[in-house]
Structure formats: structure tokens, C-alpha cells
C-alpha positions as CSV (number, residue, x, y, z in Angstrom):
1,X,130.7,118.1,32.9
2,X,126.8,117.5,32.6
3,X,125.3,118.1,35.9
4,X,123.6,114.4,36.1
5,X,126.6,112.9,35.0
6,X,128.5,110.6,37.2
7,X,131.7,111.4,37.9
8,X,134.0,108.6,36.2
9,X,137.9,107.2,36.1
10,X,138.2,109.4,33.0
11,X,136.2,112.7,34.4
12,X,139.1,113.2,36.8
13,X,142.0,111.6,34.4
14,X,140.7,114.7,32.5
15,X,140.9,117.1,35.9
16,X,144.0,116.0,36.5
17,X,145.4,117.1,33.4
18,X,143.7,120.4,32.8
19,X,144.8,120.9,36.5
20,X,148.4,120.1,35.8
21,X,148.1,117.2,39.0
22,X,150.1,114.6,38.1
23,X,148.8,112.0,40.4
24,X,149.5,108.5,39.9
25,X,146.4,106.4,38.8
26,X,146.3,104.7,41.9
27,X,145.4,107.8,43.8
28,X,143.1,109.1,40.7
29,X,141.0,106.0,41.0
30,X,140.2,106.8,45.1
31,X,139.0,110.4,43.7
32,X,136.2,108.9,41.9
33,X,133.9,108.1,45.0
34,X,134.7,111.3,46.7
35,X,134.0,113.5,44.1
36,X,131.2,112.2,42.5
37,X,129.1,112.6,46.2
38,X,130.7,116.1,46.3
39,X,129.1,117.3,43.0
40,X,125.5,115.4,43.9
41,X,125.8,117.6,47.2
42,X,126.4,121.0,45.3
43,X,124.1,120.0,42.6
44,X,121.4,119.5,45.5
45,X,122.7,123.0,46.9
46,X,122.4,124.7,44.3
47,X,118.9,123.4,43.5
48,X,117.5,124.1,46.9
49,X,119.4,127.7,47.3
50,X,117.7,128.5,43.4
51,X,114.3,128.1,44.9
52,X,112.3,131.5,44.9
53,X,111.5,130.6,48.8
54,X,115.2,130.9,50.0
55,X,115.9,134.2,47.5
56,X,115.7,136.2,50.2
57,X,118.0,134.7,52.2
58,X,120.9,135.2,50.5
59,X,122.5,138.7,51.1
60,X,123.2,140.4,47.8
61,X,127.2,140.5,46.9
62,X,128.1,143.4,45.0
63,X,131.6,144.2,43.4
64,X,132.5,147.6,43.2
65,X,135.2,147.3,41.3
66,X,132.9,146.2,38.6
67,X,129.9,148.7,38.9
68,X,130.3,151.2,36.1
69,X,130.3,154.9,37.2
């Protein structure tokens, strides 16, 4: 999915399927709305929390399980 691209009818027809949710298209057509205003808001999230400003903010997550040693 582009990050400026809206979300559309067939964006979660496609979801659906490569999430194995077999929803009626009633109930896929009421997705459209919500979903599209809950990518704008991480899109706008991630654009603000990539600022250099707010780096130091963010605690640093580390996985041990994946450090090499």
C-alpha cells in the first residue's frame, strides 16, 4: 500500500483475503472510512516521531535474542 494512497473498496477486499477474513461485502464496505483515517493518523505519527527533534525521546528497544555474541 502507497503511503498517500487512500484506502479503497478493493485495498481491504484485498486485506481481507490475504487475512483469510471472510467478511461479507457489506461489512467490508463500513471498513473503508475507518481505515483509511487510521492510516492518515500513523502516517502523521510516524512523520512527526521521525523528526530529529523527538529522537531523543524514544527509549532505545534492544533484542537480545538478536545481538550477536
Amino acid at each position: 500500500m502507497k503511503k498517500d494512497a487512500p484506502v479503497t473498496k478493493e485495498t481491504v477486499e484485498r486485506l481481507c483475503v490475504l487475512a483469510d477474513l471472510p467478511l461479507p461485502p457489506a461489512r467490508r464496505d463500513k471498513l473503508v472510512a475507518p481505515l483509511s483515517g487510521l492510516i492518515a493518523a500513523a502516517n502523521e505519527l510516524n512523520r512527526k516521531m521521525a523528526e530529529g527533534a523527538r529522537r531523543g525521546v524514544l527509549p532505545v528497544t534492544r533484542f537480545p535474542e538478536r545481538e550477536e555474541g
